[in-house]
C-alpha positions in Angstrom: -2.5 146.6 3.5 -4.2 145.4 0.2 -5.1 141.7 -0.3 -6.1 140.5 -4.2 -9.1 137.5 -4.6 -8.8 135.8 -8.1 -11.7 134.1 -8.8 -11.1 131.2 -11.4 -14.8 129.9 -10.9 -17.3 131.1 -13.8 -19.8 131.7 -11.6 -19.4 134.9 -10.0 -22.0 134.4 -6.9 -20.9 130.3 -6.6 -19.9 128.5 -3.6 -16.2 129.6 -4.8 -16.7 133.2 -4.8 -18.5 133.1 -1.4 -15.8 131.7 0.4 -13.4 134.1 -1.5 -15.5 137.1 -0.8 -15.4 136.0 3.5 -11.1 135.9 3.1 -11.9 139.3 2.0 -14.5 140.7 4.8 -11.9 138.6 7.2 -8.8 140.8 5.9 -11.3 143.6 5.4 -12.0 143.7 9.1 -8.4 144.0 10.3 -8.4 147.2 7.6 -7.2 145.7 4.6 -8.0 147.0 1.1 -9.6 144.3 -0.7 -9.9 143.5 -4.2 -12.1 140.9 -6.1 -11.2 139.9 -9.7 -13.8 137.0 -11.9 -10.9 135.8 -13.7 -13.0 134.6 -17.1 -14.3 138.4 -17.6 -10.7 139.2 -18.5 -9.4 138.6 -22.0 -6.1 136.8 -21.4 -3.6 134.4 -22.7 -2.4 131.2 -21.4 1.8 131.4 -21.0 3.2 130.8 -24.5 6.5 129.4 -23.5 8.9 131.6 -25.6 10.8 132.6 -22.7 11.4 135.8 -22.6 11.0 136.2 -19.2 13.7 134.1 -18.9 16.5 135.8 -21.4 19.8 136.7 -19.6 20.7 140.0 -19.8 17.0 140.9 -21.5 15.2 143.5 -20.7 12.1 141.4 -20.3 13.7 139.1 -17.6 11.5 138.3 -14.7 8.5 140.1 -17.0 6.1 138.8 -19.3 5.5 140.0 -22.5 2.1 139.5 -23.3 0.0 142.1 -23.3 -3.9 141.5 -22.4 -5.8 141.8 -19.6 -3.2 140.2 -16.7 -0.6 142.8 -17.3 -2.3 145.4 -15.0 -2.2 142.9 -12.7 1.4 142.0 -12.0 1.8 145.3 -10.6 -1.0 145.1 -7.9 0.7 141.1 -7.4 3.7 142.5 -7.0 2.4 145.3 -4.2 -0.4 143.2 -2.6 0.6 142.2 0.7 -1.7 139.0 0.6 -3.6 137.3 -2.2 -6.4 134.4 -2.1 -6.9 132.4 -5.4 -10.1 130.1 -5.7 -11.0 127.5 -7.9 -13.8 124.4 -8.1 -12.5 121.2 -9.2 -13.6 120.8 -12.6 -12.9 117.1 -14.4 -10.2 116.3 -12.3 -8.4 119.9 -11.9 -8.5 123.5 -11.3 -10.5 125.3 -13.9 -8.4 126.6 -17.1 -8.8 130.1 -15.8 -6.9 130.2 -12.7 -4.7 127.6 -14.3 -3.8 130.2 -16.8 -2.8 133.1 -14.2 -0.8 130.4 -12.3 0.7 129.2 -15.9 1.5 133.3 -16.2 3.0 133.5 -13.0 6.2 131.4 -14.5 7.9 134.9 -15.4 8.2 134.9 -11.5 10.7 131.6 -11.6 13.7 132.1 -11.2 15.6 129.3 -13.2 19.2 130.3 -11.6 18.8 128.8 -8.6 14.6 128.0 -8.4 13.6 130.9 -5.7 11.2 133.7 -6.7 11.9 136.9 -8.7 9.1 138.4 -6.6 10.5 141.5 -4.7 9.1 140.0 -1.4 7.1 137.5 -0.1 3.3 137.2 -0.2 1.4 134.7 1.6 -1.3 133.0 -0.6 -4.5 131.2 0.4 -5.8 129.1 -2.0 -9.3 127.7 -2.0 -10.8 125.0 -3.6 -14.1 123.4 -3.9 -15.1 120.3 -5.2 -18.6 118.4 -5.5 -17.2 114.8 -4.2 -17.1 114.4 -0.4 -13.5 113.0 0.3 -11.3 116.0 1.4 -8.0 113.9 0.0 -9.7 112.7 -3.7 -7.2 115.5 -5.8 -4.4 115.6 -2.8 -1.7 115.5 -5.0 -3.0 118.1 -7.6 -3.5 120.2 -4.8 -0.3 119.8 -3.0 1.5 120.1 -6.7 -0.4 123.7 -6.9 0.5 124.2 -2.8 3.9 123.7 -4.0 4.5 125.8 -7.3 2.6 128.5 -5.1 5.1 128.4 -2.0 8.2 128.5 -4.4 6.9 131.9 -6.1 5.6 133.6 -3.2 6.8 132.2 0.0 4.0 130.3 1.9 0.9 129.0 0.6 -2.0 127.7 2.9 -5.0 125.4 1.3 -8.5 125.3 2.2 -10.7 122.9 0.3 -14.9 122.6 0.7 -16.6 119.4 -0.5 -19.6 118.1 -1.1 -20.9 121.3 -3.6 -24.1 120.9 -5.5 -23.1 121.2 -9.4 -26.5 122.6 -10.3 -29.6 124.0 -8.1 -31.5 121.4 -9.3 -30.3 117.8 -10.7 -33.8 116.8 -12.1 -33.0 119.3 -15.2 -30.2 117.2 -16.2 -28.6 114.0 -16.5 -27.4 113.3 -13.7 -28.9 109.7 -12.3 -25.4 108.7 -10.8 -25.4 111.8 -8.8 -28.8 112.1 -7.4 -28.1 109.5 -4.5 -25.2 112.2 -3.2 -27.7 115.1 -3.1 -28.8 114.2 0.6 -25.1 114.0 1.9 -24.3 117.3 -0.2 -27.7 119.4 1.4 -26.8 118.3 4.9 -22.9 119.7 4.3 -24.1 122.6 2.8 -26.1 122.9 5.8 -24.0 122.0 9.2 -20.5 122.2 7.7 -20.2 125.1 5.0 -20.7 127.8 7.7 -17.6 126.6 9.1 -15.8 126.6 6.1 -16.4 130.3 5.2 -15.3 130.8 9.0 -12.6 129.4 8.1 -12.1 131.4 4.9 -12.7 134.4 6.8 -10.4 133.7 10.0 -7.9 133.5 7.0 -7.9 136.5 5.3 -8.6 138.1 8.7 -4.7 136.6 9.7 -3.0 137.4 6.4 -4.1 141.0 7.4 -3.2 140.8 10.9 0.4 139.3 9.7 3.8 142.2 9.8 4.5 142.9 6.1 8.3 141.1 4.9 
């Protein structure tokens, strides 16, 4: 059993990574290989659209071409037997990094019929955090990802955290709008992101526990 985090936070000890690193002790205690990767140390493109992934007959079908840092990396997608992708809402969306390994994930589409080129199913947990306190304020960009997600690899659970803190301290920046949130964000940080990263780790501990398809 080997499970794959992709961390597409640029902070590699933020609230992000913490909850991805507990899907990993979760899957970790049912005996799982685990992997973590910081998706911004790795020099990669964003999907260029030339579709030769998509060529019939070609020997690139179902494969990208680019070369960079991802290509190790589809083979241990392609063998993992779960994978957990995390994210902070940044202006409105997921950051550009793990936009762009979604984005590079389009050699898996199959455009004959829309199912998956992947040789099996792989259930993927996707966590997201976000520094507003409504659970439901990027829904739809979340059930859009939730979506794309399921169609490649088969299922695709969501877990989202709220109420982050953007920076350690808001004094040292402008930030006068948000410094009337800080006391709702400390006291979520405090009762309700333990359960989160119980949550994060009952996860990881069931994609483990789960019969390979």
């Amino acid at each position: 059993m080997t499970v794959l985090a992709f961390n597409g936070s640029p902070r590699r000890n933020g609230t992000t990574a913490k909850l991805l690193e507990k899907a990993l002790e979760g899957a970790a205690s049912k005996g799982a290989e685990t992997e973590f990767v910081q998706l911004n140390k790795l020099t990669m493109k964003g999907c260029q659209g030339c579709f030769s992934c998509k060529k019939r007959g070609g020997e690139s079908y179902g494969k990208c071409i680019l070369d960079d840092d991802m290509t190790p990396y589809y083979e241990k997608i392609e063998k993992a037997d779960a994978i957990f992708m995390g994210a902070p809402i940044y202006f409105g969306s997921i950051t550009s990094d793990l936009k762009m390994l979604i984005d590079r994930m389009f050699c898996y589409l199959n455009f004959g019929n829309f199912s998956s080129n992947l040789p099996r199913k792989v259930p993927v947990g996707v966590i997201y955090t976000q520094g507003v306190a409504q659970a439901e304020a990027y829904d739809a960009h979340i059930k859009t990802n939730q979506g794309m997600l399921a169609m490649l690899f088969g299922s695709a659970e969501t877990l989202v955290s709220t109420c982050t803190f953007h920076v350690p301290d808001y004094s040292k920046i402008v930030a006068d709008a948000l410094e009337p949130m800080i006391p709702e964000k400390r006291q979520y940080q405090e009762e309700e992101f333990p359960k989160d990263c119980e949550k994060a780790f009952d996860m990881g501990a069931r994609y483990a526990a789960r019969e390979t398809v």
